[in-house]
DRENLUMZA-185163 format. One record per residue: residue in one letter; z, x, y of N, C-alpha, C in turn; residue number from 1. Coordinates in steps of 0.001 Angstrom, whole numbers. Layout:
GULUM   code       nc3       nc1       nc2      cac3      cac1      cac2       cc3       cc1       cc2   pos
GULUM      A         Z         X         Y         Z         X         Y         Z         X         Y   NUM
...
END
This chain:
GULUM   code       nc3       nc1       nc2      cac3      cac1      cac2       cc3       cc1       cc2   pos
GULUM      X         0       844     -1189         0         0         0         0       884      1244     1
GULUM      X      -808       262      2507      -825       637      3358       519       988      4283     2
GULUM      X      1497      -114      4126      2213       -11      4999      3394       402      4122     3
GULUM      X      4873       931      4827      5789      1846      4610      6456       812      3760     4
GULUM      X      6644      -178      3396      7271      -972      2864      6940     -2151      2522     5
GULUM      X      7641     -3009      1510      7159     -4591      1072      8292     -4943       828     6
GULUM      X      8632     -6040      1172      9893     -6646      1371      9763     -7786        23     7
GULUM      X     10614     -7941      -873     10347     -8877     -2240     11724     -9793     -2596     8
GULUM      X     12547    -10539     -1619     13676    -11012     -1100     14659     -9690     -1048     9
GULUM      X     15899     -9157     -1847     16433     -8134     -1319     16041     -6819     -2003    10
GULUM      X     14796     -6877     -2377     14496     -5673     -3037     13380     -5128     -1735    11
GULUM      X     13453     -3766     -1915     12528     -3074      -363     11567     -2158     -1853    12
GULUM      X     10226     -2340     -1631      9096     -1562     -2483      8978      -289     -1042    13
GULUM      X      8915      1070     -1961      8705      2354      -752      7490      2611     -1066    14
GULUM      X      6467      3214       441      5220      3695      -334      5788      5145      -102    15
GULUM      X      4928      6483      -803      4908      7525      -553      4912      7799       993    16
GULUM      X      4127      7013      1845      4333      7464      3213      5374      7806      3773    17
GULUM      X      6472      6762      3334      7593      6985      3819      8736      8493      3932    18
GULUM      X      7593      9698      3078      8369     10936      2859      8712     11554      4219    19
GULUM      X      9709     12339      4308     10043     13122      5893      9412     14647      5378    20
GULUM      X     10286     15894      6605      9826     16687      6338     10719     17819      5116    21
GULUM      X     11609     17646      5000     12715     18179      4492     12702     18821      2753    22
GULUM      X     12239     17521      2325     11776     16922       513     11112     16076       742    23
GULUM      X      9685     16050      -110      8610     15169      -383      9114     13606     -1002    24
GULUM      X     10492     13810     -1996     11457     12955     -2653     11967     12318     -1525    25
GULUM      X     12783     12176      -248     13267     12186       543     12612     11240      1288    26
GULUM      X     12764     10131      2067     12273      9240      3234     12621     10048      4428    27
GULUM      X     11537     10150      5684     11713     10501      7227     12915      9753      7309    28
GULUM      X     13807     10214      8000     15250      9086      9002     14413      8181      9434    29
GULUM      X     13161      8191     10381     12704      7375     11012     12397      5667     10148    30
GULUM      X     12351      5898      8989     11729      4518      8270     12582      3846      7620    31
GULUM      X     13946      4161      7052     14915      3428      6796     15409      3088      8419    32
GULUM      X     15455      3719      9084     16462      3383     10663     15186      2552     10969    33
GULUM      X     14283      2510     11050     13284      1312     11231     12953       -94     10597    34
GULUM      X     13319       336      9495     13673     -1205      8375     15545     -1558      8775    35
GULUM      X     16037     -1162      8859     17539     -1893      9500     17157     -2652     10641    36
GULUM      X     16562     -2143     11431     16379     -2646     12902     15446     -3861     12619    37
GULUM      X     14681     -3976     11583     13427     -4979     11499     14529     -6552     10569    38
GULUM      X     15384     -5938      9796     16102     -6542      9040     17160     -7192     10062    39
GULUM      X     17433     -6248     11082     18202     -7450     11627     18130     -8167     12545    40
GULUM      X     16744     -7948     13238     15961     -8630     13692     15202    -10216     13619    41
GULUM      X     15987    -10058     12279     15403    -11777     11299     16289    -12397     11635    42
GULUM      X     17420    -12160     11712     18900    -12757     11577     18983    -13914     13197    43
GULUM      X     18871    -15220     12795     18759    -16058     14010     20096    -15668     14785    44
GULUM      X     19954    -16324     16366     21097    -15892     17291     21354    -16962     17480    45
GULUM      X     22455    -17279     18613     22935    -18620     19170     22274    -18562     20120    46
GULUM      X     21828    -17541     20658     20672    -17751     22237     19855    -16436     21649    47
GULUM      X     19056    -16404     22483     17609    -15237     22529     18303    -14048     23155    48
GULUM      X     18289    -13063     21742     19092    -12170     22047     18364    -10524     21569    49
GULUM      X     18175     -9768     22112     17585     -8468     22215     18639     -7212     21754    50
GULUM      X     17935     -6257     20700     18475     -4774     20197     18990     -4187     21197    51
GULUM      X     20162     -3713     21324     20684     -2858     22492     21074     -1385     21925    52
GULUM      X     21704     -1816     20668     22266      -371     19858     22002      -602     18426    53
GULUM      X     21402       865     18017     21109      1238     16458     21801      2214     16316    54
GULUM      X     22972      2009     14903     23498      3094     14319     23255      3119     13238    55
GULUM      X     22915      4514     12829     22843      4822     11081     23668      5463     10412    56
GULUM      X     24173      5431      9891     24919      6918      8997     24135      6780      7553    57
GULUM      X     23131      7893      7436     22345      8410      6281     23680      9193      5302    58
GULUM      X     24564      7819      4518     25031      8671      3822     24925      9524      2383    59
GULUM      X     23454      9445      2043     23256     10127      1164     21544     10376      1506    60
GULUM      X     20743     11455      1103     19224     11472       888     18414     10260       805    61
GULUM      X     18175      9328      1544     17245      8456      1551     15847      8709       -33    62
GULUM      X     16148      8326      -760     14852      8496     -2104     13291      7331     -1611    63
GULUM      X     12439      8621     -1999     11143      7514     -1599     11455      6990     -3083    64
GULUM      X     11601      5343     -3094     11725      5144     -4314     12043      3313     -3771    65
GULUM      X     12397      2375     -5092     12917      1244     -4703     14292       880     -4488    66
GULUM      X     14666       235     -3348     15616      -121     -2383     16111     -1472     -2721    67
GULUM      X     16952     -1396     -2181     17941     -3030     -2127     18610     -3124      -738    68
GULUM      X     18740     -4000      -281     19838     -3754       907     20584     -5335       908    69
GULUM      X     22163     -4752      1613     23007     -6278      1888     23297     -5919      3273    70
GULUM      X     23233     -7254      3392     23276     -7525      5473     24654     -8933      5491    71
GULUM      X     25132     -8585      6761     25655     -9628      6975     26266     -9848      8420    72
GULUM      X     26709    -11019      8873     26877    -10827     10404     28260    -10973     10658    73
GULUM      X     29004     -9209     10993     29667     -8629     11495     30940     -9542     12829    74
GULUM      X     29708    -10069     13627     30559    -10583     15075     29479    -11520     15565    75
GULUM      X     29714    -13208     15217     28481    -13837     15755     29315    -14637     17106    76
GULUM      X     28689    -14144     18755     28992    -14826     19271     28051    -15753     20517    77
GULUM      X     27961    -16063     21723     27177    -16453     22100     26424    -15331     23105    78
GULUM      X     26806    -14083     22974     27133    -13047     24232     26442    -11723     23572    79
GULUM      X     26698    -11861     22275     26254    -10829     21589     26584    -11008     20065    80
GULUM      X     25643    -10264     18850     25668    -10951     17684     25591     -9167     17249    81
GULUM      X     27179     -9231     15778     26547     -7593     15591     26129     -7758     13970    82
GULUM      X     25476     -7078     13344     24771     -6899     12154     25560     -5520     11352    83
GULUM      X     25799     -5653     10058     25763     -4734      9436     24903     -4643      8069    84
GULUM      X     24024     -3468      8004     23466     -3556      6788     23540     -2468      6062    85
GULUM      X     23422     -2336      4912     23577     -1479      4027     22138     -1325      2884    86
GULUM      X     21811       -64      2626     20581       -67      2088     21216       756       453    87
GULUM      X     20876       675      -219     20996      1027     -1257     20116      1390     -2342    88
GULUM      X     20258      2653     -3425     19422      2922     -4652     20133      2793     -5513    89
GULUM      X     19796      2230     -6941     19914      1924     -7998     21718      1726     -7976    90
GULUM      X     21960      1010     -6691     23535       816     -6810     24018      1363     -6144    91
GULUM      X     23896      2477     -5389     24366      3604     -4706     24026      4077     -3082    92
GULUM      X     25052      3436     -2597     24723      3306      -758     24292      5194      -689    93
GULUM      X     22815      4499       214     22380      5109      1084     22862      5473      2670    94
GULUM      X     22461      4551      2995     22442      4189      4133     23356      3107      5113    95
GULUM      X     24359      3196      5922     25066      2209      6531     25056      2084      7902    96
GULUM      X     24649      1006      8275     23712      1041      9514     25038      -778     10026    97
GULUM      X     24506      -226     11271     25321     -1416     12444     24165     -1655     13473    98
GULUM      X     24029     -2907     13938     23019     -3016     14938     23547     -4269     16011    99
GULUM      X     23463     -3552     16847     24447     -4633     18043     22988     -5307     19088   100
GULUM      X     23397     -6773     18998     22070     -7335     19729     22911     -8179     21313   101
GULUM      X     22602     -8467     22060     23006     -8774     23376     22023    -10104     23979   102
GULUM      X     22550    -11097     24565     22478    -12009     25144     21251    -11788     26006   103
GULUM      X     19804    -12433     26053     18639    -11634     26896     19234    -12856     28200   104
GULUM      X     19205    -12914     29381     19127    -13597     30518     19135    -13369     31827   105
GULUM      X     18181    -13425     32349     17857    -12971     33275     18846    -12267     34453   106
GULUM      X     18601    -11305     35592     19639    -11350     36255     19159    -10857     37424   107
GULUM      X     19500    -10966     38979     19399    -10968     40271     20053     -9656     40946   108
GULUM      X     19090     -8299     40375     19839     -7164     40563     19922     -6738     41994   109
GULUM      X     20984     -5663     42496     20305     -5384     43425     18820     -4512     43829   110
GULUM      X     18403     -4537     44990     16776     -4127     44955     16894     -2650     44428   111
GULUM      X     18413     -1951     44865     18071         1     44668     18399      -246     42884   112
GULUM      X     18859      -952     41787     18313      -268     40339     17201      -928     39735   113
GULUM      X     17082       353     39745     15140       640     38993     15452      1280     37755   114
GULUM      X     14444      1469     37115     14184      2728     35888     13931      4103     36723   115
GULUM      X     14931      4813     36688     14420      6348     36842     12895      6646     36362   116
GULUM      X     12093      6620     37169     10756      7161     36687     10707      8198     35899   117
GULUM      X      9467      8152     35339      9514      9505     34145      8916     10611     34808   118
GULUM      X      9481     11850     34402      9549     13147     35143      8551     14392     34374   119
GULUM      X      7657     13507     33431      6932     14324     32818      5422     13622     33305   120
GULUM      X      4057     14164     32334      3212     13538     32716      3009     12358     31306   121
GULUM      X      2137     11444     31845      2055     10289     31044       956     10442     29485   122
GULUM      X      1360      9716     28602       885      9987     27732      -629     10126     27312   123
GULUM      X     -1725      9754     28053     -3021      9724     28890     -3137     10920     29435   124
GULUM      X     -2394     11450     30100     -2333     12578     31105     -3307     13448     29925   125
GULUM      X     -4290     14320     30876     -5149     15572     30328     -4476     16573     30189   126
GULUM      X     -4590     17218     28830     -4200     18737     28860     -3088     18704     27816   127
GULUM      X     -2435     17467     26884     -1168     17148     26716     -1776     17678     24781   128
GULUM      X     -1417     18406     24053     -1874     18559     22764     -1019     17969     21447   129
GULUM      X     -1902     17772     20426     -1858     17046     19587     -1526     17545     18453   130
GULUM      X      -654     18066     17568      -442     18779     16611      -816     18515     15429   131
GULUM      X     -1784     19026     14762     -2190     18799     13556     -1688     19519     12121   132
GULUM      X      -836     20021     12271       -16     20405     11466      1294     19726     10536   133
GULUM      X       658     18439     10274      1524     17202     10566      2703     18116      9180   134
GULUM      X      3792     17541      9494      5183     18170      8634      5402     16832      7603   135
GULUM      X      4747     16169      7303      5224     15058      6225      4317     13926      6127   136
GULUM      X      4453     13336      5362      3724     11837      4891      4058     10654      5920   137
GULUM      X      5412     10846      6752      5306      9599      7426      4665     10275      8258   138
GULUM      X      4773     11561      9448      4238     11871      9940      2653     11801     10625   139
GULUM      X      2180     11221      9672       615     10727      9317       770      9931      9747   140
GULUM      X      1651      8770     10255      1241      7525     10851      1861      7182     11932   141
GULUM      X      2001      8665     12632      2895      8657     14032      1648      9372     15016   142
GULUM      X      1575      8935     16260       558      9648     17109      1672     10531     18137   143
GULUM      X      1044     12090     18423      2189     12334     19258      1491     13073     19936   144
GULUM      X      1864     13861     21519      1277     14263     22063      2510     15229     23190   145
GULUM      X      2065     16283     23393      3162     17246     23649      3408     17715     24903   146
GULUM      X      3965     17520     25799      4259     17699     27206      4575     19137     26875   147
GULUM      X      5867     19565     26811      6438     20881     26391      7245     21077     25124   148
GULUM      X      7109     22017     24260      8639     22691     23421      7426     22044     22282   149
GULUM      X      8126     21451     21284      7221     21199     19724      8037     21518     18443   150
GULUM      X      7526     20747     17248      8228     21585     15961      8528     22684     15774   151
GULUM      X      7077     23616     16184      7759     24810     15759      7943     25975     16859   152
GULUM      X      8271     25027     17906      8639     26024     19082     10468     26110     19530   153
GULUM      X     11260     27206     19438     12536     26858     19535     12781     25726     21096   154
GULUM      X     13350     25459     21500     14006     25063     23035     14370     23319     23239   155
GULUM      X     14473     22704     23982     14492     21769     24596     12701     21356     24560   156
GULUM      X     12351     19988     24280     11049     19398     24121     11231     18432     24866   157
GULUM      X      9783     18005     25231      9418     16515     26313      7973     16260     24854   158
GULUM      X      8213     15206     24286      7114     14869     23446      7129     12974     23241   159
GULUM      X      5614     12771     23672      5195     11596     23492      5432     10853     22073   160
GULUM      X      5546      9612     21813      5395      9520     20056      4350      8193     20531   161
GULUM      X      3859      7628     19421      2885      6507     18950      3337      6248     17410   162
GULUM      X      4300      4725     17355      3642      4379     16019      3041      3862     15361   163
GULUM      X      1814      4277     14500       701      3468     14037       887      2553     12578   164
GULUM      X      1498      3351     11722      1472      2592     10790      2559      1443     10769   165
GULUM      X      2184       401      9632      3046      -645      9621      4324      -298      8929   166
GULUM      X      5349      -568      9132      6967      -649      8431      7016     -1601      7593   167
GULUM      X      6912     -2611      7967      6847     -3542      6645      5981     -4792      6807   168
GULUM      X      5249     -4745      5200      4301     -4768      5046      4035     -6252      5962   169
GULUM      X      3020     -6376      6671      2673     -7892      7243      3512     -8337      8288   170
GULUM      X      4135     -7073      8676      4890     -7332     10217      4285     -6593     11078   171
GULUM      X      4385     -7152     12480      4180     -6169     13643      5186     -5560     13608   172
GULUM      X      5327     -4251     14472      6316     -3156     15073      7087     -3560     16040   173
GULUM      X      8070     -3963     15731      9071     -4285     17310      9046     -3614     18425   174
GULUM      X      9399     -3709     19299      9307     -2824     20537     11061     -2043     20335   175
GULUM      X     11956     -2733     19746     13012     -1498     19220     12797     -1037     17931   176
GULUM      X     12038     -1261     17114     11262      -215     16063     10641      1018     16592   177
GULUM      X      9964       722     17779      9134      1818     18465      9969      2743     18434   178
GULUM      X     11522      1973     19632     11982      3473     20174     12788      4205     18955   179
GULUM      X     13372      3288     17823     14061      4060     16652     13131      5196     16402   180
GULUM      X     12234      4482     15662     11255      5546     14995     10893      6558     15848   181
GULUM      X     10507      6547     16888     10970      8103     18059     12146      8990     17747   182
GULUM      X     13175      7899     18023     14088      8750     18254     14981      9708     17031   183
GULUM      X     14340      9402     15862     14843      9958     14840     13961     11389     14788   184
GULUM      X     13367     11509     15941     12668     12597     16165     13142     13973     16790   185
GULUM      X     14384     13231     17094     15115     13917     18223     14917     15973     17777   186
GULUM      X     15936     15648     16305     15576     17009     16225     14582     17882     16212   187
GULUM      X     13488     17459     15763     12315     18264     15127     12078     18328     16902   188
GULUM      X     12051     17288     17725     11352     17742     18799     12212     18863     20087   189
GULUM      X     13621     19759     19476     13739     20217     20152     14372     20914     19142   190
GULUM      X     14461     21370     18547     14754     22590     17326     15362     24417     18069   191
GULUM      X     16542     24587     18101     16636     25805     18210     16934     26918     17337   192
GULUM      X     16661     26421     15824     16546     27229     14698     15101     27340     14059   193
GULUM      X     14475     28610     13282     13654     28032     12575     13523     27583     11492   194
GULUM      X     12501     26806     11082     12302     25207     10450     12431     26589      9298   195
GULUM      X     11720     27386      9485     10908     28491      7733     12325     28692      7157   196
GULUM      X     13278     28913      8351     14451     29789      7769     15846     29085      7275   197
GULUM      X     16209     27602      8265     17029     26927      8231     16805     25260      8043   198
GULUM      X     17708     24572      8007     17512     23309      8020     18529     22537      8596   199
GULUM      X     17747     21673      9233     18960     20792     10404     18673     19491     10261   200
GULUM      X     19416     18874      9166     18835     17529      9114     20072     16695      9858   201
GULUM      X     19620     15649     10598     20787     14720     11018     21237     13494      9832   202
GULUM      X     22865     13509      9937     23213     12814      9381     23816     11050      9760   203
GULUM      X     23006     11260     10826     23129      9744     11613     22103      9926     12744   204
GULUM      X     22295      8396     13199     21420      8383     14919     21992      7381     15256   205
GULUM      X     22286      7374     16359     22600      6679     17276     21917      6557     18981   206
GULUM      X     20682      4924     18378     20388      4482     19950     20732      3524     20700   207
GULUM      X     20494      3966     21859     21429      2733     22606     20070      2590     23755   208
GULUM      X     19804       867     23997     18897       642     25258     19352      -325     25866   209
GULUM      X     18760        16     27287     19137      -360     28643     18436     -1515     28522   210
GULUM      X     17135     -1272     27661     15791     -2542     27554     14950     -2249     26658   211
GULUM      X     13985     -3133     26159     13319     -2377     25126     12424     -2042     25864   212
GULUM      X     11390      -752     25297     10271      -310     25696      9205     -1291     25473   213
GULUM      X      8541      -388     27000      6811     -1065     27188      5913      -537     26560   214
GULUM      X      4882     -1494     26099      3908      -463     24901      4399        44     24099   215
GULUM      X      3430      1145     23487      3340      1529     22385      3766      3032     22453   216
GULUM      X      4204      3382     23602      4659      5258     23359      5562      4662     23927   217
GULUM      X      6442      5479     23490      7805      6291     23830      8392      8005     23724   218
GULUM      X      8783      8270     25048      9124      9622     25129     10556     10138     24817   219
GULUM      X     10202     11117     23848     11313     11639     23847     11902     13214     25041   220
GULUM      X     12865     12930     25727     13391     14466     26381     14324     14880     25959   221
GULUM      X     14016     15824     24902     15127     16202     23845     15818     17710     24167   222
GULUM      X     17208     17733     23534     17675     19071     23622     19063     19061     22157   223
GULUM      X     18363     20611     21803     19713     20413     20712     20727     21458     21080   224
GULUM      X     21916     21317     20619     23101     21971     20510     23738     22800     19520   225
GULUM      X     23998     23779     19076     24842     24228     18011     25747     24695     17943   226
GULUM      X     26838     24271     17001     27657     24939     16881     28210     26156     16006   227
GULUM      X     29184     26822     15819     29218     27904     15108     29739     27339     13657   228
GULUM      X     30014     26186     13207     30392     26143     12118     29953     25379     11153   229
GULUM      X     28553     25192     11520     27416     24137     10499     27125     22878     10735   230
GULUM      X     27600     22598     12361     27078     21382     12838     26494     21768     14335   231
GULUM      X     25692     20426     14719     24872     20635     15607     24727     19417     16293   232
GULUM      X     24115     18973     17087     24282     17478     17767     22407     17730     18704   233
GULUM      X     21645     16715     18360     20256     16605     19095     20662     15315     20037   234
GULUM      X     20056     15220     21281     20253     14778     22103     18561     14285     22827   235
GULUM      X     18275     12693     23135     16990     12449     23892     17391     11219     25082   236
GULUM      X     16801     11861     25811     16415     10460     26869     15357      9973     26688   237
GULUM      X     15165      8369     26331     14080      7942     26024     13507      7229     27170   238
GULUM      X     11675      7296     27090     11557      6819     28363     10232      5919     27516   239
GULUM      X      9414      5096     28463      8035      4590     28216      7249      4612     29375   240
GULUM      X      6675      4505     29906      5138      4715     30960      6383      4071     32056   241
GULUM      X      6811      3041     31724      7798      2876     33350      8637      3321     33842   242
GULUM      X      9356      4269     32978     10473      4968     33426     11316      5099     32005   243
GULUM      X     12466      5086     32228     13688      5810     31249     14143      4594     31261   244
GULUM      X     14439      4429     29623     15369      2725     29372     16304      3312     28077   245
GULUM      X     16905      4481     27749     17917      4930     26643     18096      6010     26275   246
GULUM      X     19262      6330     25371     19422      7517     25090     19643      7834     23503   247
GULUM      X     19495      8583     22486     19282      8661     21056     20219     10050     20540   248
GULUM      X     21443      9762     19922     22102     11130     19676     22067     11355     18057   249
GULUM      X     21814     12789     17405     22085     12967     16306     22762     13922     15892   250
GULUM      X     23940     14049     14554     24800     14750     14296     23662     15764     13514   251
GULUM      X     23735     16850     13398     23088     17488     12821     23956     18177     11585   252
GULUM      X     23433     18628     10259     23937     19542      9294     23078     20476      9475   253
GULUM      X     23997     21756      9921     23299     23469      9573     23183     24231      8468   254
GULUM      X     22199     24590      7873     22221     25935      6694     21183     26263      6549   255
GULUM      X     21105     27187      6256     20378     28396      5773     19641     27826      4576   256
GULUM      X     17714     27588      4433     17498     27188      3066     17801     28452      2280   257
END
């Protein structure tokens, strides 16, 4: 199948796409933290209510393989509704994810808050390159385009994302699918170890938005941190063509392959 997933009541079918860069065995962070967000997205509200915060804790290797997940609603109120879901293999939590949704209604701001405009150039912008060196199977169905820094450049990165392929199967892409699936990018797009020598996988993400994004890119302005004793923390401000609407943090694990 084309798309990253098929939903068969609580059973989740994986395609191979879904691999990251780490282990071929292994799902990207980006596509389980993208199926939570789509999953709880189904879940009716008491009013029309919008993704504000995605948390994951990847507590074990995500397997490209078949899934189960249990959901249930956490805090249903009229103000805000929270979700918890849990993804699971052959019995054995994966993944434990929280997703907090918020009351959409309009409001009469004052005229000075805006979106901080974005401080890079736009994803259109000439001159911006395209890496073909793609690092994995989901990778293949992400469009990205590189302001500064990159996979395999150490520092702080400014990198565009696009996601093309479908998450599950016969759905559109949410506009907080977009920014997840970015933001699980955090590390690779600002890496201050190398990929040949070490490995820094995050063991959670945590996003939080102001609003969901416009269109179909979202930027990441990433920077990572390390510490001296095998942890690390990646850090993005996320933006879209109008400005900056969130921020995406990940715990990182350090070692040496």
């Amino acid at each position: 199948m084309d798309a990253i997933y098929r939903i068969d009541g609580n059973r989740v079918i994986t395609s191979p796409h879904a691999a990251g860069p780490w282990n071929p065995h292994m799902q990207h962070g980006s596509a389980p933290s993208a199926l939570v967000t789509w999953l709880a997205e189904q879940l009716p509200t008491a009013s029309p209510m919008a993704v504000t915060r995605v948390t994951i804790d990847l507590m074990r290797p995500v397997p490209v393989a078949p899934l189960t997940y249990e959901i249930e609603v956490l805090r249903e109120g009229r103000k805000i509704q929270l979700v918890g879901i849990r993804l699971l293999s052959n019995g054995t939590l994966v993944t434990n994810a929280t997703v907090l949704k918020m009351r959409v209604e309009a409001q009469t701001l004052p005229a000075e808050i805006k979106d901080a405009p974005v401080s890079v150039p736009l994803p259109d912008a000439p001159g911006l390159t395209e890496p073909n060196d793609h690092s994995s199977a989901f990778v293949t169905g992400v469009t990205i385009r590189v302001v500064h820094g990159g996979f395999r450049k150490l520092g702080p990165g400014a990198i565009w994302y696009r996601a093309n392929r479908v998450i599950v199967e016969g759905q559109p892409i949410s506009q907080a699918m977009r920014a997840v699936i970015a933001s699980d990018f955090s590390n690779g797009s600002s890496s201050v170890l190398n990929f040949k020598d070490w490995m820094f996988m995050n063991a959670d993400l945590t996003v939080s938005l102001a609003r969901p994004p416009v269109g179909d890119w979202v930027l990441l302005d990433s920077e990572t941190w390390i510490g001296p004793d095998g942890a690390g923390l990646a850090a993005s401000k996320l933006a879209d063509v109008k400005g900056y609407f969130g921020r995406a943090v990940q715990s990182l694990v350090i070692e040496r392959r």
